[in-house]
VEXFIPA-544295 format. One line per 3 residues: their letters; for each residue x, y, z of C-alpha. Coordinates in steps of 0.05 Angstrom, whole numbers, plus 5000, padded with zeros to 4 digits. Layout:
% VEXFIPA-544295
a	X,Y,Z | ...
% end
This chain:
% VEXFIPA-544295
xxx	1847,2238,7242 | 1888,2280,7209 | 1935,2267,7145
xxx	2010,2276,7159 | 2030,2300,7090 | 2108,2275,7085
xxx	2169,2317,7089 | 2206,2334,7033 | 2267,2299,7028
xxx	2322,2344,7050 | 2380,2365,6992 | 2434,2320,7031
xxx	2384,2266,7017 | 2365,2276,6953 | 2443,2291,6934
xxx	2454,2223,6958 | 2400,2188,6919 | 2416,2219,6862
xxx	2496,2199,6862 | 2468,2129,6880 | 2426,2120,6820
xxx	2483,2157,6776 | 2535,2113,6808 | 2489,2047,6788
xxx	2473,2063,6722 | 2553,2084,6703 | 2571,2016,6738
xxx	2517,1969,6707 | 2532,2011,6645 | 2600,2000,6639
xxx	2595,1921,6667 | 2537,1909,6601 | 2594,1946,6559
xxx	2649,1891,6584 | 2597,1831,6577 | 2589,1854,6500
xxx	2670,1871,6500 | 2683,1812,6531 | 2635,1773,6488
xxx	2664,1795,6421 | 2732,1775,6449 | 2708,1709,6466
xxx	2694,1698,6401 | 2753,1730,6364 | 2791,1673,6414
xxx	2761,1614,6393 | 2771,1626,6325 | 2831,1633,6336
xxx	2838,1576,6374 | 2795,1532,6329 | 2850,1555,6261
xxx	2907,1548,6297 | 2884,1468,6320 | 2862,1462,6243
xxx	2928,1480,6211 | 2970,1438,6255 | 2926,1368,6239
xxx	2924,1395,6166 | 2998,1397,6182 | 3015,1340,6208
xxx	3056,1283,6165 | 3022,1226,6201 | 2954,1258,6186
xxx	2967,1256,6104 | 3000,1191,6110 | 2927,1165,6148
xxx	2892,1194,6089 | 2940,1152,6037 | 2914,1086,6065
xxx	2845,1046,6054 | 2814,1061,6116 | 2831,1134,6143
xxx	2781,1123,6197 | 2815,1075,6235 | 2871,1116,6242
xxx	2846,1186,6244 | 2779,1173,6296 | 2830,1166,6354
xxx	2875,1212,6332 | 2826,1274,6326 | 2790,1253,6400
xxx	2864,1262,6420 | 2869,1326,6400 | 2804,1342,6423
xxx	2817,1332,6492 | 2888,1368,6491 | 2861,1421,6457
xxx	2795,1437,6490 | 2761,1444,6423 | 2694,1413,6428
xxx	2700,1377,6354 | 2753,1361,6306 | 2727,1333,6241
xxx	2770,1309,6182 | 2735,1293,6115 | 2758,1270,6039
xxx	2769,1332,5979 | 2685,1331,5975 | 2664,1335,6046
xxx	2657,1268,6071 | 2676,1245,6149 | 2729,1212,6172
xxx	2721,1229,6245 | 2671,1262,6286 | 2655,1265,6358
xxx	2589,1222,6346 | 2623,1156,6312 | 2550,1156,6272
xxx	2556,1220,6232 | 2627,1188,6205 | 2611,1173,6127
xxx	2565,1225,6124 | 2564,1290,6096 | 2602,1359,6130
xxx	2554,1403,6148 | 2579,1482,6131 | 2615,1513,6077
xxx	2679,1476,6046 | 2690,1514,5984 | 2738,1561,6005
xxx	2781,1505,6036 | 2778,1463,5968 | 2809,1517,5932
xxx	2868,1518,5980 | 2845,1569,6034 | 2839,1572,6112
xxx	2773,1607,6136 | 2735,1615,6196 | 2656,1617,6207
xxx	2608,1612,6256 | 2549,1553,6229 | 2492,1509,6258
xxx	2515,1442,6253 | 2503,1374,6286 | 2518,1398,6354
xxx	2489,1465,6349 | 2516,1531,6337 | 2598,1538,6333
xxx	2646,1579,6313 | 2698,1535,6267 | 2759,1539,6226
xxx	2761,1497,6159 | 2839,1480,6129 | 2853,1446,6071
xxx	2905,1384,6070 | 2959,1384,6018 | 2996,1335,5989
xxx	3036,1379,5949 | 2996,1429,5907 | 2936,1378,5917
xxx	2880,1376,5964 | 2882,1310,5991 | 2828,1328,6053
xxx	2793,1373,6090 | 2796,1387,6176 | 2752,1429,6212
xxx	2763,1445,6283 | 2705,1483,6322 | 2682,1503,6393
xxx	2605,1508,6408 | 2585,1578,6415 | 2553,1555,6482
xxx	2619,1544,6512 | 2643,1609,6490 | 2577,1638,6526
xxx	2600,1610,6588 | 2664,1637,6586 | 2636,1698,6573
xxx	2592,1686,6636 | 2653,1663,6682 | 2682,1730,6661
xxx	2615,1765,6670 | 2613,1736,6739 | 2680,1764,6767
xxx	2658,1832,6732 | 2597,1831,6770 | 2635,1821,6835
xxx	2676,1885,6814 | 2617,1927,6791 | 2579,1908,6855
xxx	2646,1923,6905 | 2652,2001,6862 | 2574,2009,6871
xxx	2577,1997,6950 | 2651,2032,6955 | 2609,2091,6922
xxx	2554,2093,6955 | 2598,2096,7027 | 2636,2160,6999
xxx	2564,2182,6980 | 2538,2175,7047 | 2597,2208,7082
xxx	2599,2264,7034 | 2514,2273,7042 | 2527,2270,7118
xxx	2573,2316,7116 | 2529,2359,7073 | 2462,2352,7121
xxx	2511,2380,7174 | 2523,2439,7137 | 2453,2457,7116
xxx	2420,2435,7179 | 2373,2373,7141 | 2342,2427,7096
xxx	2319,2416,7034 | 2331,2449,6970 | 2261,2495,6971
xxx	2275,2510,7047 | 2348,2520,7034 | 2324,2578,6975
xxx	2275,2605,7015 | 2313,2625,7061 | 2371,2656,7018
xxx	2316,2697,6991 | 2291,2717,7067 | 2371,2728,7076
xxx	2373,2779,7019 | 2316,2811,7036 | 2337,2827,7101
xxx	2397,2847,7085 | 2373,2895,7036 | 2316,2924,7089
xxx	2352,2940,7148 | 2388,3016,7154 | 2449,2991,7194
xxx	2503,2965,7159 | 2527,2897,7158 | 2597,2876,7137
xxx	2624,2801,7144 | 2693,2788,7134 | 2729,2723,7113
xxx	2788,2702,7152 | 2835,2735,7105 | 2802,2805,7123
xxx	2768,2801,7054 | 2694,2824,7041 | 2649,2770,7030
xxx	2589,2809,7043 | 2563,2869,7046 | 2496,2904,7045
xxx	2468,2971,7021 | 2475,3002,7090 | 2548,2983,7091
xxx	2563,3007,7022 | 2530,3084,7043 | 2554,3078,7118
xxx	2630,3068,7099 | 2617,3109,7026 | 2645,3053,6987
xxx	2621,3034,6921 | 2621,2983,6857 | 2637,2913,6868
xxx	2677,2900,6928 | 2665,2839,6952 | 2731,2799,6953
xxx	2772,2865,6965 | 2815,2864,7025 | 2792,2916,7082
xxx	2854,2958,7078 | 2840,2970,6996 | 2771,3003,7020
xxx	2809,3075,7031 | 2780,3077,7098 | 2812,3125,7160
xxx	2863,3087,7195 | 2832,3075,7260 | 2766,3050,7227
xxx	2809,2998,7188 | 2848,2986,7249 | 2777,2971,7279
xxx	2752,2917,7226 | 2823,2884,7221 | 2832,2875,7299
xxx	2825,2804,7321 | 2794,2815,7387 | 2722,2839,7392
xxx	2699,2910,7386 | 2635,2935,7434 | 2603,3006,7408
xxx	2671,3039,7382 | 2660,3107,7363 | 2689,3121,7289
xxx	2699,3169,7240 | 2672,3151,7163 | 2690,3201,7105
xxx	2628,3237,7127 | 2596,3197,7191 | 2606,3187,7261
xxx	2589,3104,7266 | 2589,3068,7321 | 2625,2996,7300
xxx	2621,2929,7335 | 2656,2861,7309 | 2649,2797,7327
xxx	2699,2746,7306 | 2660,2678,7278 | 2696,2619,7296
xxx	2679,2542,7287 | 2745,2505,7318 | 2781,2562,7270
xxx	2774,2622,7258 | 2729,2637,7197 | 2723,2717,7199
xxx	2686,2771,7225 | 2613,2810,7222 | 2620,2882,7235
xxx	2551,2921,7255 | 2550,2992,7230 | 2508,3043,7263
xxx	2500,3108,7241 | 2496,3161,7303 | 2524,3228,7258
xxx	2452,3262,7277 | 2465,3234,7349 | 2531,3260,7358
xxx	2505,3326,7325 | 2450,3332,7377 | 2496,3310,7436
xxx	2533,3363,7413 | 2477,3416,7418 | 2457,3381,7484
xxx	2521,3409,7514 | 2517,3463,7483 | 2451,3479,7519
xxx	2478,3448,7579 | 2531,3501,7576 | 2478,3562,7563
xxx	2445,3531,7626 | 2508,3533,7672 | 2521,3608,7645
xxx	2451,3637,7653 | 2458,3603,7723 | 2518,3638,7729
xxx	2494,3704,7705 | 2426,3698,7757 | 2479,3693,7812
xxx	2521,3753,7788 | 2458,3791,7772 | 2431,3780,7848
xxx	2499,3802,7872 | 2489,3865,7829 | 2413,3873,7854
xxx	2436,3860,7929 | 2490,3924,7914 | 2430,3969,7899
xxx	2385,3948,7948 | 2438,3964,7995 | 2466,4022,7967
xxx	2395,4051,7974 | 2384,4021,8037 | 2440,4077,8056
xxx	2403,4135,8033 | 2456,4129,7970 | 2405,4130,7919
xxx	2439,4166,7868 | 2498,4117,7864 | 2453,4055,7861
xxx	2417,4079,7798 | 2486,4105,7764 | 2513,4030,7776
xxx	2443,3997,7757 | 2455,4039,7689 | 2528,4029,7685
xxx	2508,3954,7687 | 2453,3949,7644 | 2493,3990,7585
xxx	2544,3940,7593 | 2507,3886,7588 | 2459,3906,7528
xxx	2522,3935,7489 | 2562,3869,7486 | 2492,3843,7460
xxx	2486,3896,7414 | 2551,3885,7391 | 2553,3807,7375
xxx	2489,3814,7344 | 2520,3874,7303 | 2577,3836,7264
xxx	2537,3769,7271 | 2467,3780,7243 | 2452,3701,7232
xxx	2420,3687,7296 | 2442,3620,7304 | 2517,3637,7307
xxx	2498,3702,7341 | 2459,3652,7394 | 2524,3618,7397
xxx	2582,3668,7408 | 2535,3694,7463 | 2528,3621,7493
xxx	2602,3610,7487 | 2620,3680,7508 | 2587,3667,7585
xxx	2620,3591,7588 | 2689,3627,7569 | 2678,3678,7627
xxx	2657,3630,7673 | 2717,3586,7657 | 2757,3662,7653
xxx	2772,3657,7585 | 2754,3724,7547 | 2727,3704,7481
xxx	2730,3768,7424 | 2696,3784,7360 | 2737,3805,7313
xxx	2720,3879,7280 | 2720,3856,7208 | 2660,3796,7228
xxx	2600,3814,7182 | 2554,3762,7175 | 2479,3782,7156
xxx	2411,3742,7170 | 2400,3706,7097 | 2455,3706,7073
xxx	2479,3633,7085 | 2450,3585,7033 | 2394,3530,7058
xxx	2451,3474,7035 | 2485,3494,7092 | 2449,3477,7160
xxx	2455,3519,7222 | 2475,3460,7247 | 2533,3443,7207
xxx	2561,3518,7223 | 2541,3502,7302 | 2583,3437,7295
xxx	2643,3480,7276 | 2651,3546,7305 | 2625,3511,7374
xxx	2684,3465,7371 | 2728,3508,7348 | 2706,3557,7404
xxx	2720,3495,7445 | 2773,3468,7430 | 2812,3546,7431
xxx	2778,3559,7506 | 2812,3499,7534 | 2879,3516,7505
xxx	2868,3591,7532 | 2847,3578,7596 | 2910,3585,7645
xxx	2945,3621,7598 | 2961,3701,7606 | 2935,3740,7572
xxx	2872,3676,7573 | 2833,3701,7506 | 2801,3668,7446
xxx	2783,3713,7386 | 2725,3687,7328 | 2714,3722,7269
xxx	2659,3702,7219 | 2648,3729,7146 | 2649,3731,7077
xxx	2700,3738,7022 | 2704,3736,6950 | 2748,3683,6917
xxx	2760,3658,6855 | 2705,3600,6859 | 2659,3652,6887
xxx	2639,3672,6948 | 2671,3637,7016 | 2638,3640,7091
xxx	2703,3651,7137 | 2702,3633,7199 | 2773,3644,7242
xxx	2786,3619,7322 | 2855,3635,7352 | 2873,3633,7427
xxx	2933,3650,7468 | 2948,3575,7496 | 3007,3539,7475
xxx	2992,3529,7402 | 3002,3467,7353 | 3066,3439,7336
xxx	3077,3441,7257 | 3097,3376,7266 | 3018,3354,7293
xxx	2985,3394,7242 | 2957,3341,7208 | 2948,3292,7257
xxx	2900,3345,7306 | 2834,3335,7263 | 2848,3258,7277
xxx	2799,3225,7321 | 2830,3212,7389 | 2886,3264,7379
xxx	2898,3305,7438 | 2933,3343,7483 | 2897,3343,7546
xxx	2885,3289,7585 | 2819,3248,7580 | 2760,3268,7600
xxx	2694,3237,7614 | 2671,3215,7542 | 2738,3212,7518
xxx	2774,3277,7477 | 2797,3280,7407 | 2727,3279,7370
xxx	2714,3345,7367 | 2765,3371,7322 | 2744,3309,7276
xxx	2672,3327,7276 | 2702,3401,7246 | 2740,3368,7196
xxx	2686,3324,7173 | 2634,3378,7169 | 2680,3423,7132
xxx	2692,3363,7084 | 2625,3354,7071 | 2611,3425,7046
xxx	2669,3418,7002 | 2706,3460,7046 | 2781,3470,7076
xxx	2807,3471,7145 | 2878,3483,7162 | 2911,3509,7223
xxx	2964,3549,7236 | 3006,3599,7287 | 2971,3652,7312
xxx	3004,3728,7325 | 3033,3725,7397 | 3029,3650,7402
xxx	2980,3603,7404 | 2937,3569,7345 | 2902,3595,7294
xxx	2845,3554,7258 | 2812,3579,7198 | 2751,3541,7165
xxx	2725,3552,7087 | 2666,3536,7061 | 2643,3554,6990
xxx	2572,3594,6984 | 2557,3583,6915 | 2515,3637,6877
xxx	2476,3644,6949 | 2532,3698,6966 | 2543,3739,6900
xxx	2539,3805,6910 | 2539,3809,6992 | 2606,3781,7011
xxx	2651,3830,7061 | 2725,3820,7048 | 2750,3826,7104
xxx	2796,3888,7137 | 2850,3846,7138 | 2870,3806,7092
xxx	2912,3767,7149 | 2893,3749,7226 | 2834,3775,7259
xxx	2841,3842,7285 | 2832,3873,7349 | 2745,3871,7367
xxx	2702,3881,7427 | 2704,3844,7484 | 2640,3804,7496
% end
């Protein structure tokens, strides 16, 4: 058999026995208060009552002439059970100077002595007291009657303090009916309000209820992609530590509307769009983040939740994916040229021309181990030297002819480790890029880089200059090109317009400057900065010209 150990009560239930109790105690509270009010009141009334019947008999001609004759009782017994009964006092008592009856309710207390205080009334004054007399506890008025200046009697006029009880209790009775109507009136609007409530927190109770805010917290706080719910106003009402260093927003903005975050324009387009967004590429101040939002509606709509994901290493490593993809597709390129080439001299020996063949096997070889020779010369940093190469066989092959400038001097070591090879991959390759697709078609089709270092003011610089021979930038768009989704061309597969972002960004993120610009002869001219620090002192190369690149080698 096993014990079922009971539930705890849930907070909607406990809410509502709590505002039941509270509700019963202000009501039964407040009805005792009004029963003691009410009471008092009572009292204070048939005192009233009980002086105001006492003066008028004291008052009354027909009363002092009774007391003139030899018998008062004859005359006054009727006359004060009269009274009584118009009245609705319960006694009426008149007596001589020295407290003897005249009248009473019970014809045998008449000739005996009042019972209560009479001195104040035999010196002329009208008081009220509550006493124990012969039919209990009352509260009763005592008047003196004048004849003249001279006390000629005495009339009291009293009601029991029972009947005043149960006035007290007719009163206490329609209270009750009040108090009782309030209590059940309350504990409806309770019960709607609690139902309400156990909607809301799905019949949890209070423990459950924290637990779980904790367990919310927590996970909040533990996952790496950031999570950003919006109320319907497009205000933050919560965000976690991913989605403060995802966005690179910081101090207290919760309540803050989405277009006071100083985010780019299309990412606060994203988060203030109404309809739902599915794995959106966007650019952060220095991310690539794929965003998704989901609106959260219950009849209305009550905001959003936006899923942050950061994919700046992905895109990065896409990035060098082509990239390799590309030095595949050119060394394919170059196996077929160099079989064409190996075909010539077989056959060139094949007719007893062996003289020629090994004059164009040289001729071939120089070629091709001084364009080497070259890059390698003006570009000692091997990863940028792997890269012109790479770029220099997917610009042939596309026949673009990509130049290194003469003044490009850039030594092995001399780039500071705070700034990654792949950074400076990120932005020469799309630079290279983006000036090979606005070359290609055009005549003359060429692309010239140039890559080294200059001193300025703030210290050494790395330099590194694209220009092509396509149709250049309009002034006009010379902002709006390192935009993500400016373009153009016309889409591709994947989309266009990143690339030139991904530049900006980087550059950005070293502190840097990018700008862009005519070129000599036409076409665009894009020039990146980024400061060295104290890692160049002392080995920068100002450059020949202090303007464009100049004429270089082919490679």
């Amino acid at each position: 058999m096993h014990l079922r150990v009971p539930r705890p009560r849930s907070l909607a239930g406990q809410l509502f026995a709590m505002q039941a109790v509270l509700i019963a105690v202000v009501v039964v509270g407040y009805a005792l208060f009004t029963y003691i009010s009410d009471r008092g009141q009572a009292e204070d009334a048939a005192g009233r009552q009980a002086r105001a019947v006492s003066l008028a008999i004291a008052d009354s001609p027909s009363v002092v002439a009774a007391i003139g004759t030899a018998d008062p009782t004859a005359r006054l017994q009727p006359y004060a059970v009269r009274v009584m009964r118009d009245t609705d006092v319960d006694f009426v008592t008149i007596m001589d100077p020295y407290g003897i009856r005249w009248t009473h309710p019970d014809p045998a207390q008449i000739g005996h002595p009042f019972q209560g205080h009479i001195e104040r009334a035999q010196r002329g004054e009208t008081f009220t007291e509550t006493y124990t007399g012969t039919l209990g506890p009352s509260v009763r008025a005592v008047t003196p009657v004048l004849d003249g200046d001279r006390v000629v009697g005495l009339v009291s006029a009293g009601i029991k303090v029972e009947e005043i009880s149960k006035r007290a209790q007719e009163q206490l009775t329609a209270l009750s009916g009040v108090a009782a109507g309030a209590l059940l009136l309350g504990a409806v609007g309770t019960y709607v309000i609690n139902a309400r409530l156990r909607r809301h927190t799905h019949g949890m109770n209070a423990d459950e209820l924290s637990r779980m805010h904790d367990y919310h917290q927590a996970a909040l706080h533990a996952v790496r992609e950031g999570l950003l719910m919006l109320d319907g106003q497009y205000r933050v009402a919560l965000i976690n530590d991913g989605g403060r260093e995802l966005l690179g927003v910081s101090g207290d903005v919760v309540g803050a509307s989405v277009a006071d975050l100083g985010l780019p324009a299309q990412l606060t387009g994203a988060l203030l769009a109404s309809e739902p967004r599915v794995d959106e590429v966007h650019l952060a101040a220095e991310r690539v983040l794929v965003v998704n939002t989901s609106p959260v509606s219950g009849g209305e709509r009550r905001g959003t939740v936006v899923t942050l994901r950061d994919v700046t290493e992905l895109q990065s490593l896409t990035g060098e994916l082509d990239s390799e993809r590309g030095f595949t597709q050119a060394l394919r390129s170059q196996a077929h040229e160099a079989a064409n080439r190996l075909h010539t001299v077989v056959s060139l020996i094949e007719l007893g021309r062996a003289e020629e063949a090994v004059e164009f096997a040289t001729a071939e070889l120089e070629l091709a181990q001084a364009l080497t020779d070259q890059v390698v010369a003006a570009v000692g940093e091997p990863v940028l030297a792997a890269l012109l190469l790479g770029k220099t066989a997917q610009a042939n092959e596309r026949g673009v002819e990509l130049v290194v400038a003469r003044e490009s001097r850039l030594d092995d070591g001399l780039l500071p480790p705070s700034l990654p090879a792949r950074d400076l991959v990120t932005i020469l390759g799309n630079l290279v890029d983006n000036a090979v697709d606005a070359a290609q078609g055009a005549v003359p089709s060429r692309v010239t880089v140039a890559a080294y270092t200059e001193a300025a003011a703030d210290g050494p610089e790395l330099v590194m200059r694209v220009s092509d021979t396509g149709a250049g930038v309009d002034p006009a768009h010379a902002d709006l090109v390192f935009q993500r989704g400016f373009s153009t061309k016309p889409a591709g597969e994947g989309g266009r317009g990143l690339g030139l972002a991904l530049v900006r960004q980087a550059v950005r993120r070293h502190d840097g400057t990018l700008t862009v610009t005519e070129a000599e002869g036409g076409g665009a001219l894009f020039e990146a900065r980024l400061p060295l620090g104290d890692a160049g002192s002392g080995t920068a190369t100002p450059a020949t010209s202090a303007g464009r690149p100049g004429p270089g080698g082919s490679v």
